[in-house]
N, C-alpha and C positions, 0 to 999 in steps of 0.2 A: 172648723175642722169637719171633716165629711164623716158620715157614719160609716165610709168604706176606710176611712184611716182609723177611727176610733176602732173599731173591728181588729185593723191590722195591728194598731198597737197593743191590743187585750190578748190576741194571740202572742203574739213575738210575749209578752211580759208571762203569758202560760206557759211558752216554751220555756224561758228563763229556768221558770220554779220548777220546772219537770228536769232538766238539765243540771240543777243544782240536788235535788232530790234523789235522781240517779248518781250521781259522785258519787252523793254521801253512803249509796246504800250499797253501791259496786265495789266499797272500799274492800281491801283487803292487804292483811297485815304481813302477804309474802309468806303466807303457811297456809294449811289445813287445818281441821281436826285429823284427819288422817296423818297425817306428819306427824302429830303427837305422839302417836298411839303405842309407839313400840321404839326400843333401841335403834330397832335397823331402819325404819324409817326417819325418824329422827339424824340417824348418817346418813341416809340418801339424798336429805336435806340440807344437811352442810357442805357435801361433796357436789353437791346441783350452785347453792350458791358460791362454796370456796372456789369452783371452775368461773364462775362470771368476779369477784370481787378479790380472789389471790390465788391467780391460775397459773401465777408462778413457783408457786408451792407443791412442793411432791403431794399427789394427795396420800399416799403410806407412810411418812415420815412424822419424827417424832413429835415434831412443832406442831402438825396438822392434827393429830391424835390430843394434844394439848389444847388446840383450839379449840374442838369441839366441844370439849368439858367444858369452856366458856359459854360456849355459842347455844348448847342444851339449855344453861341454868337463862343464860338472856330471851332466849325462844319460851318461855315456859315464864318469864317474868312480861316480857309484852302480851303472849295471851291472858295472865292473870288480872292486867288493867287494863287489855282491851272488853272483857266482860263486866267489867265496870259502867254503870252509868255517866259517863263523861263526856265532855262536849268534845274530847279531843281524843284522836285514835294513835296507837305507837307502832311502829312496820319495821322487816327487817328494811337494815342499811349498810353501808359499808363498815359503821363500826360494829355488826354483831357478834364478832368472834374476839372484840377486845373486850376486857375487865372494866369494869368502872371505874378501877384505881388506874389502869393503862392509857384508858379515854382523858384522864383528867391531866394526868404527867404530858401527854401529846397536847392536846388541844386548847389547855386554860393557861393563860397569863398570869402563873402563878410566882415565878419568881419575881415578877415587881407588881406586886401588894395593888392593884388596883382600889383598896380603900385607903390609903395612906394618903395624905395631905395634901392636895392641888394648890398649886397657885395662880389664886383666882385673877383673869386679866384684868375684870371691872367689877365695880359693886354693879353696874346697870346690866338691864334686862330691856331689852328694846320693844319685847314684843308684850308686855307686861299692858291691862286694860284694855285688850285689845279688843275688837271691834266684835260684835259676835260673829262665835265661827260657824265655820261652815258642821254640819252635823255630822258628814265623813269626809276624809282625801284621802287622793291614794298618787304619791309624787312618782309613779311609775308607770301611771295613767298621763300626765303631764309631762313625759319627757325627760325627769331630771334624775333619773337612776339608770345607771347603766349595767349591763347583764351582772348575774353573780359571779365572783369569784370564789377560787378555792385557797386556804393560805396551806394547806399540805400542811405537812410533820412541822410544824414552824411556831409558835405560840407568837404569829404577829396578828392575830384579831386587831389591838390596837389602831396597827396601821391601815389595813384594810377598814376598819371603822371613820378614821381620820380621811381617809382618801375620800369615801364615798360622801362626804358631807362638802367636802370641798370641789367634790363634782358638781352636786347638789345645787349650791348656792353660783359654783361658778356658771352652769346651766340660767338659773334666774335670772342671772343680770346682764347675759350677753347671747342666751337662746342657743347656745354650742353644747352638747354634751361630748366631753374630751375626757377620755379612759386615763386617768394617771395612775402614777409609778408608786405604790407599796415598797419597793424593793427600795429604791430612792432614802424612803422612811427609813427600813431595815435599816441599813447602811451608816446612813449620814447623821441620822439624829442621835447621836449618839447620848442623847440625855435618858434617854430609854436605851431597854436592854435590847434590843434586836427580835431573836427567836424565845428570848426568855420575859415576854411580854413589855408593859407601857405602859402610857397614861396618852389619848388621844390631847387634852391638852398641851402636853409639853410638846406632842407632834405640830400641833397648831401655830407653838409660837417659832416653833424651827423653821417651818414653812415662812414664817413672817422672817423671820433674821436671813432664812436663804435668801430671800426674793424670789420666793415662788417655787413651786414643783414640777416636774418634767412630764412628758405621757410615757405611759406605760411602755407604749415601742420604741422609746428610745431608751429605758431601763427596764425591762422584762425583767418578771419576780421569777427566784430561783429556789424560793422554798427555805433558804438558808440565808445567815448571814455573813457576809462578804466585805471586803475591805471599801469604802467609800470611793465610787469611781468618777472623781472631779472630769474625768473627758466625755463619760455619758452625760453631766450634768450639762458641763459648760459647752457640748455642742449642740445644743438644744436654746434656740435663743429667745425662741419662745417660751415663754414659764404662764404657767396661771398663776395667779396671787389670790392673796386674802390681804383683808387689811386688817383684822383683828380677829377674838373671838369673844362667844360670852359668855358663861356660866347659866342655867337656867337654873330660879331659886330649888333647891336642895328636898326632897321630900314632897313636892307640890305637884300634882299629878296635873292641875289645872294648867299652872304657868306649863307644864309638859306639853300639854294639849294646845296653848297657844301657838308654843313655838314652833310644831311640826305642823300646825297650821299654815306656817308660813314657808319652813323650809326642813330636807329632812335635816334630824337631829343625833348626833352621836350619846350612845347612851351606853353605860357599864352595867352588866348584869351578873347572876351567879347563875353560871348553864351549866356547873357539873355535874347534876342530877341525873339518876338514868333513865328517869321520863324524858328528860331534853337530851340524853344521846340517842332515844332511838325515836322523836316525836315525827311522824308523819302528817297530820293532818287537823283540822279543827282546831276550837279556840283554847288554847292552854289555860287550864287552872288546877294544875300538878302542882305537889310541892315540891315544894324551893327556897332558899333562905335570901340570904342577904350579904353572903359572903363573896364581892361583886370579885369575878374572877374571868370576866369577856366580854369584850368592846365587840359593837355591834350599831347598826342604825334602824332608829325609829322613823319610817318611810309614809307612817300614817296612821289613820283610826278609822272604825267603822264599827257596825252595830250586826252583828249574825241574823240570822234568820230566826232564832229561839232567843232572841233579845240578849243577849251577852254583846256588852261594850270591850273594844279589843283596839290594840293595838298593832299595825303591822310593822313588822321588823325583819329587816335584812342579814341574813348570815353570809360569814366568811366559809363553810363548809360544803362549796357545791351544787350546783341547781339539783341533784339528786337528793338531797338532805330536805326532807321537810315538804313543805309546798313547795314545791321547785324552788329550794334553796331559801325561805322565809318561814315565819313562826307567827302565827296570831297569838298574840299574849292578852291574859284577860286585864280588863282596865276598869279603875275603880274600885279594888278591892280595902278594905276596912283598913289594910296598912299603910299609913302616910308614903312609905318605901316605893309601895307600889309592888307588883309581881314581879318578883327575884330582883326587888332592887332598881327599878328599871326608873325610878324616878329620883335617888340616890345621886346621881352623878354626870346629865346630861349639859351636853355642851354643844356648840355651833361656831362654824366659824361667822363672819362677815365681811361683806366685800359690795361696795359701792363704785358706781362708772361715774366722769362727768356727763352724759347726759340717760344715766337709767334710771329710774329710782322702784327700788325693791319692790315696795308696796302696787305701784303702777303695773309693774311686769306681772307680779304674783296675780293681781285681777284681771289684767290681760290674759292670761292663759287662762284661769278659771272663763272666761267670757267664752273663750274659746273653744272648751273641751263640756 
């Protein structure tokens, strides 16, 4: 290598850190201090954002006048923890004029018990001794994550969890990433509840009983759950398939680590806390329990710049929510569980070609990228 390349790469990797340094320090949480300071500001600040996030609302009416009483105590609870020393910053969002108790009735997969008893496909773990990993991935770098979506008023995280994995792995073994049908899930699985949450598993193995799932444009998600429409299905004769899934061992944050090593991973966590309704940015290590109430995928791991090991995970809520729609969760913490759970209850499907083999492809693209 020439000393004029070496030069060039010590710059470019300067720019980097100054580019990441500036993010961090440009953040801002969607207020002032001046916003705080008074009643009337603090209403010119809900009436500024109530116009961009529910500008279909009178802003004199009685609902609006209600909202704001929410929106004051939320706006006044993200500046209190973003003065916090914390590796992770909270900003306004579209939910800041709801309740914690409103955020959670909307958006967790509360009526079906996401910790209640899965049935497990196999005692095996394919990815179990695996080879040493790599020290980060990011399967959104590689191709095999397709844009965020939003599941709206809808409590189908599940599905949208199930889908993205099955894109995931259908991507590795045949190089195609193909946007499927959530709505499909809603609908037809009826072993889950639709809008009133799920279990990505049992999505898994309906996928396997249907023969496969449809894309997205021929069953677009409607936010609601609808009567099962056999013509969307059956004129779609193409399906992606899986051929089975697996359980990743329960509690083991490492077998976690193997398996999103190799492909993303469906994972169940507890996100009704309202450091994760209004998280913006940085590595989370807010509290959170274990009360697993939203499917979600684990798309990767990496290590911060202040050495916090994390994990990156994809939401259902919107490229506007978070890092354009993901959450670095912190990795390694002293509870086998993991952060909010996140190692509790992860799953994968799999799906093999007669001439791919998983392993082959997965080092093919890393060679590649």
């Amino acid at each position: 290598m020439t000393s004029f390349s070496q030069a060039a790469l010590l710059l470019l990797f300067l720019a980097a850190l100054w580019v990441l340094s500036a993010s961090a320090s440009d953040f801002t949480p969607g207020f002032t201090d001046e916003d705080l300071e008074s009643e009337k500001s603090l209403r010119s600040l809900y009436d500024n954002w109530a116009l961009q996030h529910r500008s279909s609302r009178s802003l004199d009416s009685e609902e609006h006048a209600e909202r704001f009483e929410i929106f004051k105590e939320n706006v006044k609870y993200i500046d209190s923890v973003n003065k916090k020393d914390s590796p992770y910053k909270l900003g306004l969002n579209k939910f800041a004029d709801l309740s914690n108790e409103e955020f959670k009735a909307i958006y967790m997969g509360t009526k079906m018990d996401l910790r209640g008893d899965r049935e497990v496909q196999s005692g095996s773990f394919m990815y179990q001794n695996s080879e040493p990993l790599p020290a980060s991935i990011d399967w959104r770098q590689k191709g095999a994550v397709a844009a965020v979506k939003n599941q709206g008023h809808c409590g189908s995280c599940w599905a949208f969890s199930t889908v993205a994995s099955v894109e995931g792995i259908n991507y590795i073994t045949t190089g195609n990433l193909v946007s499927l049908s959530e709505q499909q899930l809603v609908d037809c699985s009826t072993e889950n509840s639709g809008c009133n949450g799920g279990l990505m598993d049992t999505a898994f193995q309906y996928i396997i009983n249907n023969g496969g799932i449809v894309t997205e444009d021929n069953y677009p998600y409607t936010a609601e759950a609808t009567e099962c429409s056999s013509t969307k299905i059956n004129s779609q004769t193409t399906r992606v398939v899986i051929d089975g899934f697996e359980d990743v061992p329960a509690n083991n944050e490492q077998a976690l680590k193997e398996a999103v090593a190799h492909q993303p991973v469906s994972v169940a966590i507890e996100a009704s806390g309202q450091d994760f309704q209004f998280y913006s940015t940085g590595v989370f290590t807010g509290k959170c329990g274990t009360a697993l109430d939203h499917g979600v995928v684990a798309v990767g791991y990496g290590t911060s710049p202040e050495g916090i090991n994390y994990w990156i995970v994809r939401n259902s809520w919107g490229p506007k929510w978070g890092e354009e729609g993901y959450i670095r969760m912190q990795q390694g913490i002293e509870a086998a569980e993991g952060k909010c759970g996140i190692a509790m209850q992860a799953s994968y499907p799999t799906k093999k070609t007669q001439d791919v083999d998983i392993e082959l492809v997965v080092d093919r693209i890393s060679d590649e990228l």
